[in-house]
C-alpha positions as CSV (number, residue, x, y, z in Angstrom):
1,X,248.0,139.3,-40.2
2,X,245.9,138.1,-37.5
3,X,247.5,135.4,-34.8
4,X,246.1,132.0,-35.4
5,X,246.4,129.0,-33.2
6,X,245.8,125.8,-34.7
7,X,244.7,122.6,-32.8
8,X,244.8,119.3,-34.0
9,X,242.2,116.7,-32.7
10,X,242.3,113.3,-32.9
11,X,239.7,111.0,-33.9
12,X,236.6,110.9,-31.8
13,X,233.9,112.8,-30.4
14,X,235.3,113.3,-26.9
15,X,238.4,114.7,-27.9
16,X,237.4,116.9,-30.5
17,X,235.2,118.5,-27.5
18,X,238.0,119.0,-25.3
19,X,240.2,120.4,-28.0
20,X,237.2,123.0,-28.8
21,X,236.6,123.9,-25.2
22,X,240.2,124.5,-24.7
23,X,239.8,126.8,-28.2
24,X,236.8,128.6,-26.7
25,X,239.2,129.3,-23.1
26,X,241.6,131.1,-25.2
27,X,238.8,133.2,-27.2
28,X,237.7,134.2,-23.6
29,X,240.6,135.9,-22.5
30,X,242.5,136.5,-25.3
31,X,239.7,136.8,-28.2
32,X,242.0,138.4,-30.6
33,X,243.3,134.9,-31.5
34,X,242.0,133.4,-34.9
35,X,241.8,129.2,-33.6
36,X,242.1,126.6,-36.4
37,X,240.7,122.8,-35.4
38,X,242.2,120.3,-37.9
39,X,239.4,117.3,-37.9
40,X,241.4,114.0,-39.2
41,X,238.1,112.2,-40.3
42,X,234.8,113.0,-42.1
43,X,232.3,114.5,-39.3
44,X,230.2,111.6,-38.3
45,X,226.3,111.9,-37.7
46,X,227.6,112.7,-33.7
47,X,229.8,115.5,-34.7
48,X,228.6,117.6,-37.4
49,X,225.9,119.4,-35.6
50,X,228.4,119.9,-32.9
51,X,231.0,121.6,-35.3
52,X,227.5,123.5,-37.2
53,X,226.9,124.4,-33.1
54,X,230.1,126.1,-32.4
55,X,231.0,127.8,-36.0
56,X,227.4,129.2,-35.1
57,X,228.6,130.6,-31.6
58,X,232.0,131.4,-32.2
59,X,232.7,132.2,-35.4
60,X,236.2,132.6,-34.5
61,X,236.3,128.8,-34.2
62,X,237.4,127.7,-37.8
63,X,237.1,124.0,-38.6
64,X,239.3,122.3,-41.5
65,X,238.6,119.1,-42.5
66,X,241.7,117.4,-43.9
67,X,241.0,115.1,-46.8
68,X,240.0,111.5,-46.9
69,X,242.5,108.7,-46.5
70,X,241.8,105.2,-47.4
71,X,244.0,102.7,-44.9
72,X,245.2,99.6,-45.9
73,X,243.6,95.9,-44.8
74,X,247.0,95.6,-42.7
75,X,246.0,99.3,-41.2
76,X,247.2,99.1,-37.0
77,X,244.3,99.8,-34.8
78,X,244.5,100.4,-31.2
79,X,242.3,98.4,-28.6
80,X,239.8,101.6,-28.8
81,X,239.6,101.4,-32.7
82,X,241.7,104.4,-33.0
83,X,244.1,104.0,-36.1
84,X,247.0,105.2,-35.9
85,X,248.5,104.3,-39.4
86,X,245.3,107.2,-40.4
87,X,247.1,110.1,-38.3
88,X,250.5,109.4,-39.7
89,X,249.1,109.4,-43.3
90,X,247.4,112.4,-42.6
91,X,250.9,114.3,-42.5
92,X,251.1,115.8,-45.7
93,X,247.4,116.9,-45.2
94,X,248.4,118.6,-42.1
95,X,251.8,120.1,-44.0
96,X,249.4,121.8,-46.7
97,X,246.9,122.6,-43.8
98,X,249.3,124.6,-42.1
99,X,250.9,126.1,-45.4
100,X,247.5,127.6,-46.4
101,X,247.0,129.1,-42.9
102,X,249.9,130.6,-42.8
103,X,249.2,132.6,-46.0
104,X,246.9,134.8,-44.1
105,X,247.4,134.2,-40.3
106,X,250.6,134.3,-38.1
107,X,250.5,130.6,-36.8
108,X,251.7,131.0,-33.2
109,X,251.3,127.7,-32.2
110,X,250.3,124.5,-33.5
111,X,248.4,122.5,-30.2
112,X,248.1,118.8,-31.6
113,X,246.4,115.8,-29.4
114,X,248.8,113.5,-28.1
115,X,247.9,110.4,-30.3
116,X,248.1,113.4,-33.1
117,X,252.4,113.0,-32.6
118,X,253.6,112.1,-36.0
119,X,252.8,115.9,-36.7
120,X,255.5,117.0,-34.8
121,X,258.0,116.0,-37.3
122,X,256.1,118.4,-40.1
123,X,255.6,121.2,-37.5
124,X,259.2,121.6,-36.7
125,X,260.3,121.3,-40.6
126,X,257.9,124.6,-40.8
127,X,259.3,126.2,-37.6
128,X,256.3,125.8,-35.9
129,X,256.6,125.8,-32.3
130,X,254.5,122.7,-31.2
131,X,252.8,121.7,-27.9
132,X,250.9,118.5,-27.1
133,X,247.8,118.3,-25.8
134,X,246.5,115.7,-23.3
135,X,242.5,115.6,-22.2
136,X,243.1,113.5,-19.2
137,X,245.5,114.2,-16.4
138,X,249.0,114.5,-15.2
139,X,249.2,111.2,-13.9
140,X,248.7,109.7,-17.1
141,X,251.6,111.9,-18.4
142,X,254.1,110.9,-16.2
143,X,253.5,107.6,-16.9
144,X,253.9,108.5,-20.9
145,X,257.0,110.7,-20.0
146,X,258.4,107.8,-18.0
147,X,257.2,105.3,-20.6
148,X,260.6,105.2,-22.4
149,X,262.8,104.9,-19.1
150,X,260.7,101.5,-17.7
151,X,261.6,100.4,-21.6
152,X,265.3,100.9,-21.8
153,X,265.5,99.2,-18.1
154,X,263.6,96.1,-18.8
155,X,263.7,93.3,-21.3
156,X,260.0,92.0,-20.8
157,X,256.9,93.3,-22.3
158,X,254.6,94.7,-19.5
159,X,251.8,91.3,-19.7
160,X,255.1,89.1,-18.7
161,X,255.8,91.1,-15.6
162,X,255.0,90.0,-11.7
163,X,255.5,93.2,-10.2
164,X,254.4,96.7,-9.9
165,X,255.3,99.5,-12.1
166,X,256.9,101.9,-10.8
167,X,256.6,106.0,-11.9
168,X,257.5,109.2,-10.3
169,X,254.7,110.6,-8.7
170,X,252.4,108.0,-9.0
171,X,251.2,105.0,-7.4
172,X,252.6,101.5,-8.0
173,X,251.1,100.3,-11.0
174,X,249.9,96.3,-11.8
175,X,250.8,96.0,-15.5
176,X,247.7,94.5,-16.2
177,X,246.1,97.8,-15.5
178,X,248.3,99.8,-18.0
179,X,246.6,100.1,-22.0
180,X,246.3,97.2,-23.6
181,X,248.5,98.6,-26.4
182,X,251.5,99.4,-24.2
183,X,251.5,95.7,-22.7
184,X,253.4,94.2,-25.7
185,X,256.7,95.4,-27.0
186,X,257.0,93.8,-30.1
187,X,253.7,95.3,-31.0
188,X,253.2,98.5,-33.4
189,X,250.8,99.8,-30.9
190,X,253.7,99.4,-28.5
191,X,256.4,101.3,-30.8
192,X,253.6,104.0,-31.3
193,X,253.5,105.0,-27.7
194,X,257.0,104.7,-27.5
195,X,257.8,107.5,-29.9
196,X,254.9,109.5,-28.6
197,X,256.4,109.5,-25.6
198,X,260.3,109.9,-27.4
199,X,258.5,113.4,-29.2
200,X,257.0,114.8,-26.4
201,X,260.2,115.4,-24.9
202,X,261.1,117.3,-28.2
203,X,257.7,119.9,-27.7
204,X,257.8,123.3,-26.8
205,X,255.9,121.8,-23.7
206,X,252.2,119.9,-23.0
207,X,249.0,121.4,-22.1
208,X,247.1,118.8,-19.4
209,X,243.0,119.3,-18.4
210,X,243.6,119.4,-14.8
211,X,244.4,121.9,-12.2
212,X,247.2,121.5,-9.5
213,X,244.9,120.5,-6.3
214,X,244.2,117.9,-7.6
215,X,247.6,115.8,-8.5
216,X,250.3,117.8,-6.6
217,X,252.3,114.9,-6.4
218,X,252.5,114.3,-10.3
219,X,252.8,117.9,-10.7
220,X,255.6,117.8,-8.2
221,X,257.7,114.6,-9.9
222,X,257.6,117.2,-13.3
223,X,258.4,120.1,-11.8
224,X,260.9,118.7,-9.6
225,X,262.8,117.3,-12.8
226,X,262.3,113.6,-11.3
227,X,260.1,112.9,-14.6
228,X,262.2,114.5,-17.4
229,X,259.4,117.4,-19.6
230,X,258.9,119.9,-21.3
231,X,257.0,122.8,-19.1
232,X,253.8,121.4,-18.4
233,X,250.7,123.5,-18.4
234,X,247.7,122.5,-16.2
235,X,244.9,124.5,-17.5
236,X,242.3,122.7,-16.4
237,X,239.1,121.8,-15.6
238,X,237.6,122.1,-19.5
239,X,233.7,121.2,-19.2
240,X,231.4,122.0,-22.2
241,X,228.2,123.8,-21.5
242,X,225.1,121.0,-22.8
243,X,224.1,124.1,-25.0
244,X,227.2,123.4,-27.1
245,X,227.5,119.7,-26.6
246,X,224.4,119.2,-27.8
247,X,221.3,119.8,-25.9
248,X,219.2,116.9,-28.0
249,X,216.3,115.4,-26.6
250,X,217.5,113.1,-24.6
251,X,220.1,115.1,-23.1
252,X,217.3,117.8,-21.8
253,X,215.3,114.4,-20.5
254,X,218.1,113.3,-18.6
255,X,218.9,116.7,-17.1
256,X,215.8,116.9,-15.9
257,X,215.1,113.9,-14.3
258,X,218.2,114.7,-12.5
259,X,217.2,117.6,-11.6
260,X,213.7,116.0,-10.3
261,X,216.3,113.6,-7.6
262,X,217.2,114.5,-4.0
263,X,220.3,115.8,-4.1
264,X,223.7,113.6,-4.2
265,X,221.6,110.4,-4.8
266,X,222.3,109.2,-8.1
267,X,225.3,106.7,-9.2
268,X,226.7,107.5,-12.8
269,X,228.3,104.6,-14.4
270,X,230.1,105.6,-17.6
271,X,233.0,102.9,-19.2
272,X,234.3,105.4,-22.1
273,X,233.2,105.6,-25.7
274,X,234.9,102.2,-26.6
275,X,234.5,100.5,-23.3
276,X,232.3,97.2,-24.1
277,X,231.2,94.8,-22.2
278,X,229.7,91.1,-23.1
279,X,225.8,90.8,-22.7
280,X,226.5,88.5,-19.5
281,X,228.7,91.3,-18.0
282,X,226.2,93.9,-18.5
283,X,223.0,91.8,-16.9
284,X,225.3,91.6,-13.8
285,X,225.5,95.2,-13.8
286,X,222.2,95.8,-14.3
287,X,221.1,92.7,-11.8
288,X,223.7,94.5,-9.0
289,X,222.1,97.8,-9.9
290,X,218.6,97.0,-9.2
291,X,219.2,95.2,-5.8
292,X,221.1,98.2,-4.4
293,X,218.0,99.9,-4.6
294,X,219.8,103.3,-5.2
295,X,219.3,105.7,-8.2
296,X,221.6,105.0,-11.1
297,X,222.5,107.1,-14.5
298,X,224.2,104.4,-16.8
299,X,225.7,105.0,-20.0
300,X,225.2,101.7,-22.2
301,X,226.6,101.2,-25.2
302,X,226.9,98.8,-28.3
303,X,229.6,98.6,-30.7
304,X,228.9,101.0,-33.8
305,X,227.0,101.3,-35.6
306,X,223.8,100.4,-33.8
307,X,222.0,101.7,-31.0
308,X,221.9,99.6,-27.7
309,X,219.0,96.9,-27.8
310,X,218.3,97.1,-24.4
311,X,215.5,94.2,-24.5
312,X,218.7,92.4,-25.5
313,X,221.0,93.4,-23.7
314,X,219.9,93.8,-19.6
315,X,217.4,91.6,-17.6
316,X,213.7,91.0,-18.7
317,X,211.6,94.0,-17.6
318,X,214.5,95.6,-16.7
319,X,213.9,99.2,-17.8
320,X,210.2,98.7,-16.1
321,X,211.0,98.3,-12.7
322,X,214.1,100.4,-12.8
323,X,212.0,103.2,-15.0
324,X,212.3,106.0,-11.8
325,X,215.9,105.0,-11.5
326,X,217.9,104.3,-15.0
327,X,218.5,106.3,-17.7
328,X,221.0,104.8,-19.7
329,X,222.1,107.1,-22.6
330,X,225.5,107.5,-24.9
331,X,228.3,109.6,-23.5
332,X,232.0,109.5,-23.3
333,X,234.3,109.5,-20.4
334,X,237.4,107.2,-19.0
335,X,238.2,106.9,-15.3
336,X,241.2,105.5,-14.1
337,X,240.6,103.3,-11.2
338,X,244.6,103.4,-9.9
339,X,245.0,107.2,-9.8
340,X,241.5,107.9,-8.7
341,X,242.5,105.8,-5.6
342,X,245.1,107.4,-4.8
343,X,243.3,110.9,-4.8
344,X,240.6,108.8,-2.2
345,X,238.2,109.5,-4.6
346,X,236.9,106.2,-5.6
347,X,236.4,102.5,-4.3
348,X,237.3,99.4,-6.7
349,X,235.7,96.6,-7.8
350,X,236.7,93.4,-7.1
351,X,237.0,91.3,-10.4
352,X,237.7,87.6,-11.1
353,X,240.7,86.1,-12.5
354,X,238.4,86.9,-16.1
355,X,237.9,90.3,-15.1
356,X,234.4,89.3,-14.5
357,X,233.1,91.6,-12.1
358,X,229.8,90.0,-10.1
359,X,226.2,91.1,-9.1
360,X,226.7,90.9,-6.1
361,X,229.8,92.9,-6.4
362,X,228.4,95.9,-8.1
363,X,225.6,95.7,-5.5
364,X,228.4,96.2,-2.8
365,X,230.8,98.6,-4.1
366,X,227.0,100.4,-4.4
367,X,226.1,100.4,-1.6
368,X,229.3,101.3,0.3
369,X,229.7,104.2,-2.1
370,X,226.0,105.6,-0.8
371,X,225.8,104.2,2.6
372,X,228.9,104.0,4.4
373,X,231.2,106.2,5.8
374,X,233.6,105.6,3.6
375,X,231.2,106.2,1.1
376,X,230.3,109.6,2.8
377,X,234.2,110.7,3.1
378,X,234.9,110.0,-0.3
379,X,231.4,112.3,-1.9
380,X,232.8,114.9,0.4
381,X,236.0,114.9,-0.9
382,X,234.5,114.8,-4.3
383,X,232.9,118.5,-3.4
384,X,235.7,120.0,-2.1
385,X,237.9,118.8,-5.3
386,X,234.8,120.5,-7.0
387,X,235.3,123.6,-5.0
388,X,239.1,123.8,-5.5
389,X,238.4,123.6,-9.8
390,X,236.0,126.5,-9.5
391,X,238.9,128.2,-7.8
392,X,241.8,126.9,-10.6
393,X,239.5,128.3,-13.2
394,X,238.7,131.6,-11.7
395,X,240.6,135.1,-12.3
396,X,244.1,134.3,-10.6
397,X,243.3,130.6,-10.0
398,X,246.1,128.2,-11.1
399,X,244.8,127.2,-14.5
400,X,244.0,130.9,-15.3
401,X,247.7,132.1,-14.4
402,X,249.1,128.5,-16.3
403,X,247.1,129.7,-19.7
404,X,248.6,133.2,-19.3
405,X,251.9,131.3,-19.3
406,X,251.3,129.0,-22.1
407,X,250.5,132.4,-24.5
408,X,252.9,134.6,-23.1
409,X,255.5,131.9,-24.0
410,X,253.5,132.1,-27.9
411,X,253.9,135.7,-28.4
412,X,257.4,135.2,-27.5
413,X,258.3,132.5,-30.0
């Protein structure tokens, strides 16, 4: 029987891409693999000519989709609309998933997303060896790992504390810049990312998109047993070529107008594929924008189903007098604002007590980014942290030599 890994996504777009490019690394060096992607939910209108993309190119690639589930009204839903009562009712879908598989494969590992944890629990009751999956980096992890610690030493929920947060290899933390759904204890979102946290410890060990130059530090707290984990593999950068991501219409516009700009001109501003704001926060975003007088790619989005109205939405004439300037489009990435600090490779925003965040603000924080020396130091740094994942990702690079870890430690299972 053929080896088969099978990865488990979570919902949404983003990390069903990560999870797939991670798929399509393994293919590359070690195409004898069979990889299994468990989708949780029906393929939206965004997704299915992804997955038809992909099966096309690598027919290696073999999507499952587990069945329907119908949540209840009182279904728990995270702040990004993620429900987690769906993945853990998904769990005897995923038992008879991996039953099936195993008929005619040899299921070396199962790889599952980290909000994917209830099927950790159904993995182990199979003796399959399990590893978690995380598409950001190891800075969030610690914090995840060290999660359960900061609980068992405190009494307050996170939103009633005055002072920092401390973690291992990480800068102080406000708590108001934690998730939303870890800032209240006696919330279900709360007891969710406490037992995430509780079976990740219990994994054969967690595969992180990063590479090492990046967050020694974090990497260091792990390794140096300061943060209790499993091994931690940093196999990272994954980046998805637009040919399999989707190379639409607008896609191919966009690349080309940024092709058409000088080079290192343009300011992308992307908030995530749940971060909204209110149509007062956007026009001072788009009001700050325009006065900097600098190019700007801006991802704008409304909440689902609809498309943005942007006559609605920003300034009057707006997308006129910015035409050679914006190109707002969907797309789906999350920054944090703490870590990236701390690697100097981003300046903050100054918000109000409302977390309102003013014209005049954005127009600074602009400006300094492309104009200063500040601004200058932190672009250059931005290149040579390119450099250094072009050199994690390359033969013997750190990520390469991680991923022959991660399935040398498989075949050995």
């Amino acid at each position: 029987m053929k080896d088969s890994i099978v990865l488990y996504s979570s919902p949404g777009i983003g990390h069903l891409i990560c999870m797939v490019e991670f798929g399509r690394l393994l293919l590359h060096h070690y195409p004898s693999f069979t990889i299994n992607i468990l989708i949780i939910t029906p393929p939206s209108s965004h997704t299915i000519p992804y997955i038809h993309r992909i099966s096309t190119s690598t027919p290696s690639i073999i999507f499952i989709n587990l069945p329907t589930i119908s949540l209840p009204p009182s279904s728990t839903n995270h702040e990004s609309g993620l429900p987690f009562d769906l993945i853990r009712l998904n769990n005897p879908n995923v038992h008879h998933a991996l039953n099936t598989i195993s008929l005619t494969s040899t299921i070396r590992a199962l790889v599952i997303d980290f909000f994917c944890s209830p099927a950790l629990d159904i993995a182990s009751s199979l003796n399959i060896s399990t590893y978690y999956f995380l598409p950001s980096g190891v800075a969030g992890l610690v914090v995840l790992l060290y999660f359960p610690i900061i609980h068992n030493t405190t009494t307050k929920s996170f939103k009633d504390l005055n002072t920092h947060l401390h973690f291992p290899g990480v800068p102080p933390i406000p708590p108001c810049d934690m998730p939303q759904a870890m800032l209240d204890r006696t919330s279900s979102t709360y007891k969710f990312f406490l037992d995430m946290a509780t079976h990740m410890q219990k994994s054969k060990g967690i595969i992180v998109n990063t590479f090492e130059t990046l967050e020694p530090t974090a990497i260091k707290a792990i390794s140096d047993g300061i943060c209790p984990s499993p091994p931690v593999y940093t196999i990272g950068p994954l980046i998805a070529d637009n040919d399999q991501t989707g190379g639409d219409n607008d896609a191919t516009k966009c690349l080309m107008w940024l092709d058409s700009q000088p080079s290192c001109s343009v300011i992308f501003l992307c908030f995530g594929s749940f971060g909204l704001f209110s149509p007062a926060q956007l026009k001072e975003i788009a009001v700050g924008l325009e006065k900097s007088g600098h190019r700007f790619l801006w991802v704008v989005r409304s909440p689902p189903p609809q498309d943005p109205d942007f006559d609605v939405l920003l300034p009057e004439r707006f997308m006129e007098r910015t035409k050679d300037r914006a190109w707002p489009l969907y797309a789906e990435q999350r920054m944090n604002r703490v870590f990236l600090m701390e690697m100097k490779l981003a300046i903050p925003m100054d918000e109000g007590k409302d977390g309102f965040v003013s014209a005049a603000e954005v127009e600074k924080r602009v400006r300094q980014m492309m104009d200063s020396e500040e601004g200058k130091a932190l672009r250059d740094r931005v290149m040579v942290m390119r450099d250094a994942a072009k050199a994690a990702m390359s033969d013997g690079g750190s990520s390469c030599v991680a991923l022959a870890e991660l399935t040398e430690s498989w075949m050995r299972d």
